[in-house]
C-alpha positions in Angstrom: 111.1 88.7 82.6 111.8 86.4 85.3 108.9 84.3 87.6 109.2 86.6 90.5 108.8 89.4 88.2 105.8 88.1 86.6 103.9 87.4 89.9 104.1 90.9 90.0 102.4 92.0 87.0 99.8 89.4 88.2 98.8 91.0 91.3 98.2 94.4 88.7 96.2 92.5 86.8 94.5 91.1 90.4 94.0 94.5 91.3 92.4 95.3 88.6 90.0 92.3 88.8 88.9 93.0 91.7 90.7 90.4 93.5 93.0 91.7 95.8 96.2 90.6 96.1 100.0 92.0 97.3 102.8 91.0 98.9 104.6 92.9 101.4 108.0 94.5 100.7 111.0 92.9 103.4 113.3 96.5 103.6 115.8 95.5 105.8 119.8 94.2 106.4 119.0 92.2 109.3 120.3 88.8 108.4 117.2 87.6 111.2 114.6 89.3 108.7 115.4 88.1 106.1 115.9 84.7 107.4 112.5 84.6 108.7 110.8 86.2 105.6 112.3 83.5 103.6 112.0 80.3 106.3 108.7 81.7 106.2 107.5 81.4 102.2 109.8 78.2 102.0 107.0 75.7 101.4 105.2 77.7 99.2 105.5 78.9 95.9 105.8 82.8 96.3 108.3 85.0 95.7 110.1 86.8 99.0 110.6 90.6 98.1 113.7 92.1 99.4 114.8 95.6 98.9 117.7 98.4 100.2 117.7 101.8 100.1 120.1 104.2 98.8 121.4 105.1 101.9 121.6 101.9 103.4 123.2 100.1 100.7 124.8 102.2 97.6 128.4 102.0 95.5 129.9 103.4 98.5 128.8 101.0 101.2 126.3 102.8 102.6 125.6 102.6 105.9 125.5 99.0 106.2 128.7 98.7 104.4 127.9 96.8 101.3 127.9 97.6 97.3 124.5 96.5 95.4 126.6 93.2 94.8 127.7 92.8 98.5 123.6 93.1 99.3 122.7 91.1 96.3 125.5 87.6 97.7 125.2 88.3 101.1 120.7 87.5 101.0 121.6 85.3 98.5 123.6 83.2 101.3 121.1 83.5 103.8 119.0 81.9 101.2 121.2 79.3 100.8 121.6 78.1 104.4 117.5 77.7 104.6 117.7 76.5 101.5 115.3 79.0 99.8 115.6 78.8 95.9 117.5 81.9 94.7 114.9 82.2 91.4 112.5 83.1 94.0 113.6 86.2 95.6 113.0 89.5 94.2 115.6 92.3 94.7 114.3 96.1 94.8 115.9 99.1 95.2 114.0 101.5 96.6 114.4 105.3 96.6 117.0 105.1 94.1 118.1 108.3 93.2 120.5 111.3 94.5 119.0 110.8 97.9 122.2 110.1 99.7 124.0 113.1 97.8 121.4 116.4 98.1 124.4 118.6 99.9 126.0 118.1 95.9 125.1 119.5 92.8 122.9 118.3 90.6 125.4 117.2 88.4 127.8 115.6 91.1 124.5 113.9 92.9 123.3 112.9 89.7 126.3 111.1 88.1 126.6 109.3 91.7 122.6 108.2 91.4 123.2 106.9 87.6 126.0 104.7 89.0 124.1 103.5 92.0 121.2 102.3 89.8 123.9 100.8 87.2 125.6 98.9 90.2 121.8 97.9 90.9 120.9 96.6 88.0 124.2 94.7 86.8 123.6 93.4 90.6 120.0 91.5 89.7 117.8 93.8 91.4 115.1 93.6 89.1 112.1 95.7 90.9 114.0 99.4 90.3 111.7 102.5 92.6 113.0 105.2 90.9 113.1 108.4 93.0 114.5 111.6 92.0 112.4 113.9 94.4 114.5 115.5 96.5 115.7 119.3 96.3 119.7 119.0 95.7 122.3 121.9 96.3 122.1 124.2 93.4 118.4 123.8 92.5 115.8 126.7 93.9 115.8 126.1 97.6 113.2 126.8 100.3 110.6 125.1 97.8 109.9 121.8 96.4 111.6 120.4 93.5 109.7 121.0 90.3 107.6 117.7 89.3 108.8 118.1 85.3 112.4 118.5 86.8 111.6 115.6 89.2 110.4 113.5 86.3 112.9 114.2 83.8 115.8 113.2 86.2 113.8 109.7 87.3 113.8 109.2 83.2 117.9 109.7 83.4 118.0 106.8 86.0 115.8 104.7 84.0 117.7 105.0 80.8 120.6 103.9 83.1 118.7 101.0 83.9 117.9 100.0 80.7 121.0 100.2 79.1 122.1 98.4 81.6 120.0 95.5 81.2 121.0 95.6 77.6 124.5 95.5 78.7 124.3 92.4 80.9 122.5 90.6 78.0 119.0 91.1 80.4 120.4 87.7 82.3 118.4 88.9 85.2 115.0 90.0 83.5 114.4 93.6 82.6 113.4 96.0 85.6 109.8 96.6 86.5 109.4 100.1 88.0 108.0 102.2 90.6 107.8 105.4 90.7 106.8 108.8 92.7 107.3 109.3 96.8 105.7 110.0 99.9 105.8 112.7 101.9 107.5 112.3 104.9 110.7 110.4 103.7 111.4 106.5 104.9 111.9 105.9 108.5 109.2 107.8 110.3 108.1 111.1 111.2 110.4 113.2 113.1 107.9 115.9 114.5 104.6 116.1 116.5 101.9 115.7 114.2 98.0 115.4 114.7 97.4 113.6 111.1 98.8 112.7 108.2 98.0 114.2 104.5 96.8 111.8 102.3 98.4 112.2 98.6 96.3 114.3 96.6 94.8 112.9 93.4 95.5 115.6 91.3 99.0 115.7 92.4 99.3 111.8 91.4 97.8 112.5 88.1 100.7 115.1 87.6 103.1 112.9 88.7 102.0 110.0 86.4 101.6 111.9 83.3 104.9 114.1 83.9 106.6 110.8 84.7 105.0 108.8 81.7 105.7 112.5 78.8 109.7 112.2 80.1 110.0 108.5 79.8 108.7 109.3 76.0 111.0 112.1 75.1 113.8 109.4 76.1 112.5 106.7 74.2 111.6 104.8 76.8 107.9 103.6 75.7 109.1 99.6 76.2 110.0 100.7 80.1 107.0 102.6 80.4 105.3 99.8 80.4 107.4 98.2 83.2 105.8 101.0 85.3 104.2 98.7 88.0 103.3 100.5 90.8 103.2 104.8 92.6 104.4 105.8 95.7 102.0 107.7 97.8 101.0 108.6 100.8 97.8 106.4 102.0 97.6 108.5 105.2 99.7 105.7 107.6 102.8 106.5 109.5 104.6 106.3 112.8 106.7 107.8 114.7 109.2 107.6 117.9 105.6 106.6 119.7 102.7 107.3 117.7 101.5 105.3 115.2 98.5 106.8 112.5 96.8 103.8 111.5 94.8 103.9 108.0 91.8 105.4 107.5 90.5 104.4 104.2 87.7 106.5 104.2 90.5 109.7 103.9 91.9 107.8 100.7 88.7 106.6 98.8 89.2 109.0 95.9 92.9 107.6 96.0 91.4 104.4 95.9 89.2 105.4 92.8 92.0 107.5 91.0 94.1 104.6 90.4 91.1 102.0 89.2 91.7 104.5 85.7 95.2 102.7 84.7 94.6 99.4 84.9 98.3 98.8 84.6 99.5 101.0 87.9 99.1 99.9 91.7 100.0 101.8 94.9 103.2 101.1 96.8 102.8 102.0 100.5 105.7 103.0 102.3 105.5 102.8 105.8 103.6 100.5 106.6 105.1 99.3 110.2 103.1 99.0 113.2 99.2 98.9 111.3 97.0 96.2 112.5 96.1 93.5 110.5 92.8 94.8 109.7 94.0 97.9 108.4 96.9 95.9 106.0 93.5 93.7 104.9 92.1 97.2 104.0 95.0 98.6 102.2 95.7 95.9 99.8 91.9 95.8 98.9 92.0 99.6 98.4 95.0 98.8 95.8 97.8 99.3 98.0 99.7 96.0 97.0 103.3 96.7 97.7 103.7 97.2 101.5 106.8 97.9 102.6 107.8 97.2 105.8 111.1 97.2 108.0 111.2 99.1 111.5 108.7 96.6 112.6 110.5 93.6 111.7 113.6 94.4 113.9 111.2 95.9 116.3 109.8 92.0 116.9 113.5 91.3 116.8 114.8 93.4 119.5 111.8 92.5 121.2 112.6 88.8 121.2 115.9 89.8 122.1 115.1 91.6 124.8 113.0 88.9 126.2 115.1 86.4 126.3 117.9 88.6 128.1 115.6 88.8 131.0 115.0 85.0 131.2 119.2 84.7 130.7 118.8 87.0 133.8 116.5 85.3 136.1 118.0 81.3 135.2 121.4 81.9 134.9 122.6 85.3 137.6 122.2 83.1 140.9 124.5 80.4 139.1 127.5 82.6 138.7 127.3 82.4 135.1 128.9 85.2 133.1 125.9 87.0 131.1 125.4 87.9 128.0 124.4 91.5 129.4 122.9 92.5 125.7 120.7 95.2 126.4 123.5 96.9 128.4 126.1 96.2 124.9 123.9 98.1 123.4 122.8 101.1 125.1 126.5 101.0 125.6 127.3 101.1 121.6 124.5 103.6 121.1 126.2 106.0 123.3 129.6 105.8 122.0 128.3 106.2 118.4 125.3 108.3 118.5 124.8 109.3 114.8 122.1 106.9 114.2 119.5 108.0 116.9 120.9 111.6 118.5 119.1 113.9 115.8 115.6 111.5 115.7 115.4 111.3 119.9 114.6 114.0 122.1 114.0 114.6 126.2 116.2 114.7 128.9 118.0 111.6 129.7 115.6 109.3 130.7 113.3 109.9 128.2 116.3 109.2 125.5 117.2 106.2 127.3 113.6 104.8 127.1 113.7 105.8 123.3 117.2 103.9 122.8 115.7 100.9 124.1 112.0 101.0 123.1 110.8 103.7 120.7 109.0 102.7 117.2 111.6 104.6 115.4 113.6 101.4 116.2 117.2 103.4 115.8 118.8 100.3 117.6 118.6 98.7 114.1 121.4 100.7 112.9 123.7 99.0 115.7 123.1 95.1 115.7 126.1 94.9 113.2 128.7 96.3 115.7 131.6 93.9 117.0 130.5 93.8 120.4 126.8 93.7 120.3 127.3 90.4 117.9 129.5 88.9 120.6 126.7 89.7 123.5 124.0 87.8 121.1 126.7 85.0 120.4 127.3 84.6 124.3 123.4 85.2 124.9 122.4 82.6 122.5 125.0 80.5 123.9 124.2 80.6 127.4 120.6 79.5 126.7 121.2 77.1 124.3 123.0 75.6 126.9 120.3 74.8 129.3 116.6 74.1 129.3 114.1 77.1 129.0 111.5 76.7 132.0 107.9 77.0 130.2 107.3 79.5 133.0 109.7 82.2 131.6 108.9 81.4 128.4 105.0 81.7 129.2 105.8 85.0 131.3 108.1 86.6 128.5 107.5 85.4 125.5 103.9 83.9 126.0 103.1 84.1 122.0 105.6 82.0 121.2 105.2 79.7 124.6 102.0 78.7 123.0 103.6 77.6 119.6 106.1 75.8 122.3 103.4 73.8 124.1 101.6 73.0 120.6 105.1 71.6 119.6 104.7 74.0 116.0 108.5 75.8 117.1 110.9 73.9 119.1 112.0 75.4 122.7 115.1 76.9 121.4 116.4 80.6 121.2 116.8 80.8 117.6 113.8 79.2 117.1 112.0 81.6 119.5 113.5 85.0 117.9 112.8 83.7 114.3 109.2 83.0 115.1 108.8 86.2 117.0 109.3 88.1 113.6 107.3 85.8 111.7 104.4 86.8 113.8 104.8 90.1 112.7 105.0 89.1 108.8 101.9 86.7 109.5 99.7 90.0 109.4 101.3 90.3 106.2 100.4 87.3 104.4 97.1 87.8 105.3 96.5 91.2 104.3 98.2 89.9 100.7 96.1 87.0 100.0 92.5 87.2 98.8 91.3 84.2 100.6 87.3 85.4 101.2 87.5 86.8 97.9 86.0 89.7 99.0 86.7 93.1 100.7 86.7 93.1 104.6 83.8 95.4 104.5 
């Protein structure tokens, strides 16, 4: 088991302690995230977790285009130009199962999951959420999967797993798992709601000891007890422009449930958008994997966005061509509308307020296109170029112009959209460190 791997069985054993501890789960392709989550950890001793989905990164490509191995080189680069040592990152997959596949059969979906989780493993993700959930196309329909059907198929993948650590000589350490789901999936809610159900207690008991009687029957007693962490649902979502922030006292017999296996934590999915306090409150309630994504490029597009207007209000009276970003991609979003046409409604102006500004964050999915790169290449360009008046910056970005006057980030647009995420993942690091000692209260 590697280092990274081991600081998570520590913050179990935290938990357990009464000391709480987590760290906060970077689910995103967004070469800025990760960047920043890294730049961010660089001077201290802690492990960055990173983790892809099955349907953003899978054998196939997914819908960012790489394989498990393409994911696994392409963050390790990024580490390398910050110069982040690679022995500290741990890779997740998260949701692996037949997620991307439930119009198949069981058998077709299945045999693509095994290999998905294969391609993971042999790729050195070493923290493995196994996730087999989902109804697929010739099990009953117009009801939930079965939990003992559910389970047994999550033991399939982890067999997978494990042979394939055997396979590769364990040169990466041997998986830690996670296991069970939320309800909604990733990526928000899509419909009006007035609260969120908290998972029941009895429903995670059946998860846990239908989960833990399969992984038996498959002989898989030494990966049982790689079984770090549960998905469930604390009660916190959000939505095109809602956000539920946590209430703990709806998930206090959550919170007790879990204090009975002293070697299981919570994984919260989700996460995005909760205030500082409420992450504080999570991992003390022994929530210590948060995962969080939508946010991150949120802060991203944000700082952006920002400093588009100031290239508009320096540059437009000097007859300089602009970057015009905002308009490459509303542009690119309308030509290729898959990402954001079924999770948006309105009439027109409501969906071009949601294209630009809704919590969904949909404009993730189109950062990566040709000419969306080349507006952020000219934009950056442009204001690298000249010198950013502390007035815009103060007017626009005025977190960041404080940092600026403080001389803690240089005056520089890269500088100035890398910071702009790290404020996000600042809430983060607090909520995961037990620096009091104590619960919030």
């Amino acid at each position: 088991m590697t280092q990274a791997q081991e600081f998570l069985l520590t913050i179990v054993a935290d938990q357990h302690r009464g000391l709480p501890q987590g760290i906060p789960s970077i689910c995103s392709a967004n070469p800025w995230v990760i960047e920043a989550a890294l730049l961010r950890q660089l001077d201290t001793q802690k492990p960055v977790l990173i983790e892809s989905t099955s349907n953003q990164v899978n054998q196939y490509g997914g819908y960012t285009g790489m394989t498990p191995a393409h994911f696994h080189a392409f963050v390790k680069a990024i580490a390398s130009k910050v110069g982040f040592p690679i022995e500290r990152i741990l890779l997740g997959g998260d949701h692996l199962g037949p997620n991307p596949w439930q119009q198949q059969t069981a058998e077709q979906a299945m045999e693509k999951a095994r290999q998905l989780v294969a391609d993971c493993v042999q790729s050195g993700y070493t923290k493995i959420h196994l996730d087999a959930s989902m109804r697929l196309s010739d099990d009953t329909p117009d009801q939930p999967l079965d939990q003992c059907l559910a389970a047994k198929r999550a033991a399939e993948l982890a067999e997978v797993a494990e042979a394939t650590c055997q396979d590769t000589e364990g040169i990466f350490g041997a998986p830690v798992y996670v296991i069970g789901t939320e309800v909604p999936h990733p990526g928000g809610i899509q419909e009006k709601t007035d609260e969120i159900k908290v998972t029941d207690p009895m429903d995670l008991q059946t998860t846990i000891e239908t989960t833990r009687s399969e992984f038996f029957a498959h002989g898989l007693q030494d990966a049982w007890s790689r079984v770090i962490a549960v998905v469930v649902q604390p009660g916190v979502e959000f939505g095109d422009a809602e956000i539920f922030d946590y209430d703990r006292a709806a998930a206090k017999e959550l919170k007790r449930f879990i204090e009975a296996y002293p070697s299981l934590v919570y994984e919260a999915h989700s996460t995005d958008y909760q205030t500082k306090w409420a992450l504080k409150e999570l991992v003390e309630d022994h929530f210590a994997i948060l995962k969080v994504g939508p946010a991150l490029t949120f802060a991203f597009r944000e700082a952006i966005f920002s400093l588009a207007i100031i290239e508009e209000e320096l540059l437009a009276w000097q007859g300089i061509p602009l970057a015009s970003i905002r308009q490459t991609l509303d542009a690119e979003m309308l030509a290729n509308p898959e990402h954001w046409e079924k999770y948006y409604n309105g009439d027109e102006g409501q969906l071009h307020f949601a294209r630009k500004y809704s919590l969904s964050d949909r404009s993730r999915y189109y950062w990566p296109a040709e000419s969306v790169q080349k507006a952020l290449e000219q934009l950056l360009q442009n204001l690298s170029s000249v010198s950013l008046p502390l007035s815009l910056l103060s007017q626009f970005l005025p977190v960041q112009y404080e940092k600026v006057r403080r001389k803690q980030i240089p005056c520089a647009p890269v500088s100035l959209i890398l910071d702009r995420i790290q404020v996000v993942l600042e809430d983060y690091d607090l909520a995961c460190n037990d620096v009091a000692g104590g619960e919030s209260g």
